[in-house]
C-alpha positions as CSV (number, residue, x, y, z in Angstrom):
1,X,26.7,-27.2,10.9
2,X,29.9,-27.5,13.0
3,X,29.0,-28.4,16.4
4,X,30.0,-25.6,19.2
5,X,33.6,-26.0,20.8
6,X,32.6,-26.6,24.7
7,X,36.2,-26.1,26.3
8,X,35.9,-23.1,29.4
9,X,38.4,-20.6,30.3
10,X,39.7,-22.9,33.5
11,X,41.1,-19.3,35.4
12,X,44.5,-18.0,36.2
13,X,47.0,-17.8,39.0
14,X,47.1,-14.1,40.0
15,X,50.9,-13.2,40.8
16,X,49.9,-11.2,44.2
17,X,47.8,-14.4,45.6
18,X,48.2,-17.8,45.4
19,X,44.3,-17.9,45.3
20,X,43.3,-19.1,42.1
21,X,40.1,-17.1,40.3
22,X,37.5,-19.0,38.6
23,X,36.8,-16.7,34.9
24,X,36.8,-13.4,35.2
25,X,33.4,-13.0,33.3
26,X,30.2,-13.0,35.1
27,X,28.6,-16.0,36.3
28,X,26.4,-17.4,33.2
29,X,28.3,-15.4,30.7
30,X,29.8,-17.1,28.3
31,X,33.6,-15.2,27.0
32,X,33.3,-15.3,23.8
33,X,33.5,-12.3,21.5
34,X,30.4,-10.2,20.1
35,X,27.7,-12.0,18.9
36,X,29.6,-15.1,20.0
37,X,31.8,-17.9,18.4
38,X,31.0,-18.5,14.7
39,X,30.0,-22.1,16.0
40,X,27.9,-20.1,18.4
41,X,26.1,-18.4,15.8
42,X,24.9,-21.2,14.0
43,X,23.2,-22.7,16.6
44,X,21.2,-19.4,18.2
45,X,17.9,-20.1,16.4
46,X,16.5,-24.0,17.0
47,X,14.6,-26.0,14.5
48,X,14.7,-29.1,12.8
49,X,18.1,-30.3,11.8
50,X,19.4,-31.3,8.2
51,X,20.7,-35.0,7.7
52,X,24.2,-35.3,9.6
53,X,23.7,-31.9,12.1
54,X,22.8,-31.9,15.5
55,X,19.6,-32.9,16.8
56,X,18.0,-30.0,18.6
57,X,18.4,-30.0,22.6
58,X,16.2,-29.5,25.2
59,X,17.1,-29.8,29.1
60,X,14.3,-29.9,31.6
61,X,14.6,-28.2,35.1
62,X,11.7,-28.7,37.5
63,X,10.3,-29.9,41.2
64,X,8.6,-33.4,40.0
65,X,10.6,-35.1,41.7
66,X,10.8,-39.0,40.1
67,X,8.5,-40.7,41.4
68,X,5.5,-39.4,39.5
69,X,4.4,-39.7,36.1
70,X,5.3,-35.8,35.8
71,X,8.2,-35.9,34.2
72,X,7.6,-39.0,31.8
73,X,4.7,-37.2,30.7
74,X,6.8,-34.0,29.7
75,X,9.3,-35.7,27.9
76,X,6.5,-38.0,26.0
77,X,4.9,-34.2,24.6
78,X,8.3,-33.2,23.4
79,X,9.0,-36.6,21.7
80,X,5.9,-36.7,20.2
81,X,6.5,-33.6,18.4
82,X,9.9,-33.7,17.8
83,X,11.3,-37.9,17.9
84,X,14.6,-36.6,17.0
85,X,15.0,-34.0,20.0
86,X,17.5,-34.9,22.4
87,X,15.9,-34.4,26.1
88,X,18.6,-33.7,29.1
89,X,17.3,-33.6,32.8
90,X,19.4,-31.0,34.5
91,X,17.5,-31.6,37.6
92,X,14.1,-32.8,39.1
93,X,15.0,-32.7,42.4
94,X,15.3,-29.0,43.4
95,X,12.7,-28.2,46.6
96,X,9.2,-28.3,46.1
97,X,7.8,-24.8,45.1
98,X,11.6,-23.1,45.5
99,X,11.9,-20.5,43.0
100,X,14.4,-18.7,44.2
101,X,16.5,-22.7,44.2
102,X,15.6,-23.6,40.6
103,X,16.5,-19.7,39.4
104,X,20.1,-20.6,40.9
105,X,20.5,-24.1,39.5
106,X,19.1,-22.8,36.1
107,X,21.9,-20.4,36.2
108,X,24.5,-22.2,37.4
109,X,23.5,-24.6,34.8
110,X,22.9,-23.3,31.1
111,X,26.3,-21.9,30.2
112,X,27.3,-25.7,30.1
113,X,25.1,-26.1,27.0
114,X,25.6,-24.9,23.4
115,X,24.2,-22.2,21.6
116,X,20.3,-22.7,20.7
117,X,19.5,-24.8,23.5
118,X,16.4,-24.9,24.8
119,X,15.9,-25.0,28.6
120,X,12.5,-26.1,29.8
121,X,12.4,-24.9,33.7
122,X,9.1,-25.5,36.0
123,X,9.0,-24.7,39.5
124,X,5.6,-23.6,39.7
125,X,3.5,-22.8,42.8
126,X,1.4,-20.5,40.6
127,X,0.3,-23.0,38.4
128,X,-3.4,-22.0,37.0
129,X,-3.5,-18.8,38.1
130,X,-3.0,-15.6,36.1
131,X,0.9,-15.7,36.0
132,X,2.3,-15.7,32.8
133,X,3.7,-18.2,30.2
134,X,7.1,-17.0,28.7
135,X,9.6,-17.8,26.2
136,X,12.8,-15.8,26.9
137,X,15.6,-15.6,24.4
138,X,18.9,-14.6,26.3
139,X,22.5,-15.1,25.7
140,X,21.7,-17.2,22.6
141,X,19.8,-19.9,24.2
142,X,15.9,-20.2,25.1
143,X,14.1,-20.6,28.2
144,X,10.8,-21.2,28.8
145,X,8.7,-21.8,31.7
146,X,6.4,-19.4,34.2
147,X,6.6,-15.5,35.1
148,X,7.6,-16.2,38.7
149,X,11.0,-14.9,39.2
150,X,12.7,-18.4,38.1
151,X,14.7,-16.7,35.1
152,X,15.2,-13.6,36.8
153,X,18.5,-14.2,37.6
154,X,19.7,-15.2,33.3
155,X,17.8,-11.9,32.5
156,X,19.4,-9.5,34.9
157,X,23.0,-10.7,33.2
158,X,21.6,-10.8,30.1
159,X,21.5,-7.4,29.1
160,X,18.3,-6.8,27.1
161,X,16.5,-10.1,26.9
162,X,13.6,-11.1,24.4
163,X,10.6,-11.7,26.6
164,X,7.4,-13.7,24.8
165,X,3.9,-14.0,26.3
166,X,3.1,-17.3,25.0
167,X,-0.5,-16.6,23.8
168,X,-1.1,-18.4,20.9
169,X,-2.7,-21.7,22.0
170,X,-2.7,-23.2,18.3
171,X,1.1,-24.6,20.2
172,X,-0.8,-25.7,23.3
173,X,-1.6,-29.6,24.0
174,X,-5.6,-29.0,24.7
175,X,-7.3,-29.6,27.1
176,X,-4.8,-27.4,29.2
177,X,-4.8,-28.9,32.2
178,X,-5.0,-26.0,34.9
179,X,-2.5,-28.2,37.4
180,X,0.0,-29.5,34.8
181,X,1.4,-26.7,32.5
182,X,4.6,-28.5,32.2
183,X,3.4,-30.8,30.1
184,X,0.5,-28.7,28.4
185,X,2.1,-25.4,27.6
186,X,5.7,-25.5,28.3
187,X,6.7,-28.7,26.6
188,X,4.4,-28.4,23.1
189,X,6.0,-24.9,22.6
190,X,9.8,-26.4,23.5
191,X,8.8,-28.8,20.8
192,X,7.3,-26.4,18.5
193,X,10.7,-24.2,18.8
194,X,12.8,-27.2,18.2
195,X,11.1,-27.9,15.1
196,X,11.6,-24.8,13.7
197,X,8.7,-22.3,14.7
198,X,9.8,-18.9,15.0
199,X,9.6,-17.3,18.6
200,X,7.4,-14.8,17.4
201,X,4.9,-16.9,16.1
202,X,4.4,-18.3,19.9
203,X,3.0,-14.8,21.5
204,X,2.9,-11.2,22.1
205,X,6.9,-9.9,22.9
206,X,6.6,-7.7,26.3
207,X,9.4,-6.1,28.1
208,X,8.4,-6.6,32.1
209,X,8.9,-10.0,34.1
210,X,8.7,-11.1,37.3
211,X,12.4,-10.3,39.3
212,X,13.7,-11.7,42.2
213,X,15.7,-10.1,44.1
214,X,18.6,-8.3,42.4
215,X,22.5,-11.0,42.5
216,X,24.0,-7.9,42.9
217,X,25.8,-7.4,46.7
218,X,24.7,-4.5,47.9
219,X,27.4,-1.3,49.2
220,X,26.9,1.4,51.3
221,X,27.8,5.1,50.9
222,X,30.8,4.1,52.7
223,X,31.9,1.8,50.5
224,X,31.3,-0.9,53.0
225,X,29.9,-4.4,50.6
226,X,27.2,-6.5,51.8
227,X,26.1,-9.8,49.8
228,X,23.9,-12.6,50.9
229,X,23.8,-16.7,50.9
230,X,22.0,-17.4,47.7
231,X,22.2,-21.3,47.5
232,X,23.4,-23.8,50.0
233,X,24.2,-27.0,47.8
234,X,24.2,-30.5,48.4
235,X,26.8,-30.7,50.4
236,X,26.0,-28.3,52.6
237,X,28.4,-25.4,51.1
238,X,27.0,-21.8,51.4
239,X,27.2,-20.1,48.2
240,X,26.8,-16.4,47.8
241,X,26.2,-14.1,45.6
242,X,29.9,-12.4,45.8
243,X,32.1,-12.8,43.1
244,X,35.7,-11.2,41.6
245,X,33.5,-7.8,40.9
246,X,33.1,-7.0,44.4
247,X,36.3,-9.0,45.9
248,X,39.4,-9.3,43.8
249,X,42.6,-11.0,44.6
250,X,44.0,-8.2,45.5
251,X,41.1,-7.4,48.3
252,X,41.8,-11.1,49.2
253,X,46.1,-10.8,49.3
254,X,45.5,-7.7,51.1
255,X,43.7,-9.7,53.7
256,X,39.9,-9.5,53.3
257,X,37.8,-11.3,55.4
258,X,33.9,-12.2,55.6
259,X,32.0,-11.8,58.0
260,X,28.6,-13.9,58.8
261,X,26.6,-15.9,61.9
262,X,29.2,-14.0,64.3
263,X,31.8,-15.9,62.8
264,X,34.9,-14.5,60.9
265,X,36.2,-16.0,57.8
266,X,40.0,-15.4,57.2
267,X,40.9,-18.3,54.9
268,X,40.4,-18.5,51.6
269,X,41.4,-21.7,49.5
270,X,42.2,-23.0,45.9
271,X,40.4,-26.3,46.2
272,X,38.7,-28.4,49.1
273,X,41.1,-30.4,50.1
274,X,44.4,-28.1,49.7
275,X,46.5,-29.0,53.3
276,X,45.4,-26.5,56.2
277,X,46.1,-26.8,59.7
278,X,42.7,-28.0,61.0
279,X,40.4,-29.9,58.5
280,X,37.3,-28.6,60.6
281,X,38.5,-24.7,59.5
282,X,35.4,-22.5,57.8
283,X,37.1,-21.3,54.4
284,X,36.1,-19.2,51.3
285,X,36.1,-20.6,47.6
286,X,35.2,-19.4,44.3
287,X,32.8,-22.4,43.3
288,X,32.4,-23.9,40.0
289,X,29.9,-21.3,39.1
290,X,31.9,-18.2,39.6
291,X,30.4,-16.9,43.1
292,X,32.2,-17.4,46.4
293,X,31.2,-20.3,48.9
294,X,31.7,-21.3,52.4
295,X,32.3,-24.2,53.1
296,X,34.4,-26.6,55.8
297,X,36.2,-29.7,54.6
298,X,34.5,-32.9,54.5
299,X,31.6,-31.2,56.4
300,X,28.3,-29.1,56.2
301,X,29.6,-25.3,56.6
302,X,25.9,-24.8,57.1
303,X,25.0,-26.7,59.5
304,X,27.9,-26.0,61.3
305,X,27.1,-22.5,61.0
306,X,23.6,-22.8,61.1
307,X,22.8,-20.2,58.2
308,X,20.2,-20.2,56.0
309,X,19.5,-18.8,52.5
310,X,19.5,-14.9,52.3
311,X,21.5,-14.4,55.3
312,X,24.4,-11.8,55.0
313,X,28.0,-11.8,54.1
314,X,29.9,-8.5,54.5
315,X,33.4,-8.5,53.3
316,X,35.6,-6.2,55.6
317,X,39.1,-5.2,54.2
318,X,41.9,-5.2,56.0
């Protein structure tokens, strides 16, 4: 089995800007052709590998934190099951309880992986309760983790996703603990899948799931395009949930602005450091993940700014 090629389309100089575009496919998409790669094909179903291939791969996304047990225990499950699996923390770090965080990092995150993976993702405030257990196929990798909204985001660009009720508890470490479903449900069934158990032996398939609300920027009926902050990262950049759909580069060489916090953004940049007049300057860059950012060199755009997470961004044309 030929291991997937993992080069990315890098973007493109357009000739009327000398603002470079990330990839013109949406955020989380991978551009490959229908059905995918042939290398991509070979890997959309996990199971147990032959001598020589690939072991199977698992990533875990959750709010443990690291200084628990929690995520020691997780990763001992899937080992236990599956001692050839190879386990990749994407993060355990994202807030305690932030869905709507976790949902962005898990996008931003999976189309770095091959074909098949298997993405583990707990943020869980609901743990116990009568939210649902799901394993979700979507652009030919597999996600589970809880009905709250935290793969909302893959499905809506996903087209038509496979959505699994995990039901059948014969894949369940008993007892169930009612506060640790990471490790109880979530983890046995990312090991059951990796060792070759088909998705449909796991539950019921159902087509409804919890949604967040919609990536999409919203527009007016005069045309006029509103989007929001969806993320603000580490360093303090304001990412929203604009990208080249709703402002090209020729919006941008036309002379596009944003517009958020009473503040007017007119400068839009190729990289962070790129020479400007003032290093303290509030600019606009596509980020790494295909939506635009704010952000102010060698500084926190929002703290500076003092915006928060679902504020808007309207984008007024010239």
């Amino acid at each position: 089995m030929k291991k997937p090629a993992r080069k990315r389309e890098t973007g493109r100089r357009d000739a009327k800007s000398s603002f470079r575009p990330v990839s013109a496919s949406r955020p989380g998409l991978r551009p490959a052709g229908p059905g995918g790669s042939d290398s991509q094909r070979s890997r959309n179903v996990p199971g147990a590998r032959g001598p020589g291939e690939d072991p199977a791969l698992i990533t875990l996304l959750t709010d443990f934190g690291t200084k628990d047990y929690f995520v020691g225990a997780v990763k001992g499950v899937i080992l236990g099951s599956n001692p050839n699996a190879q386990v990749v923390d994407i993060t355990h770090d994202i807030p305690p309880q932030d869905i709507e965080a976790g949902a962005f990092t898990l996008l931003a995150a999976y189309p770095s992986f091959p074909a098949g993976t298997i993405h583990v993702a707990v943020v869980d405030p609901g743990v116990g309760s009568s939210r649902r257990p799901l394993l979700i196929q979507a652009n030919e990798q597999f996600f589970v983790g809880p009905d709250n909204g935290i793969f909302s985001y893959i499905c809506d660009q996903a087209g038509r996703p496979e959505i699994i009720h995990l039901t059948n508890t014969e894949y369940f470490r008993h007892p169930v603990s009612p506060t640790f479903n990471g490790r109880d449900i979530f983890a046995p069934v990312a090991a059951a899948l990796s060792n070759g158990v088909k998705p449909g032996k796991l539950g019921d398939k159902i087509e409804d799931y919890v949604k967040l609300k919609p990536l999409k920027p919203e527009r007016s009926s005069s045309g006029a395009i509103t989007g929001r902050i969806i993320h603000i990262d580490h360093f303090g950049n304001c990412v929203t949930n604009i990208t080249q759909a709703e402002l090209t580069s020729q919006m941008i060489a036309a002379g596009a602005r944003l517009r958020l916090k009473r503040r007017v953004v007119k400068s839009f940049r190729n990289y962070f450091a790129e020479d400007t007049v003032s290093n303290d300057e509030i600019f606009a860059i596509w980020g790494s993940a295909g939506f635009l950012e704010i952000a102010v060199a060698s500084e926190s755009a929002a703290k500076i700014l003092k915006a928060h997470r679902g504020e808007p961004v309207i984008i007024s044309e010239a």
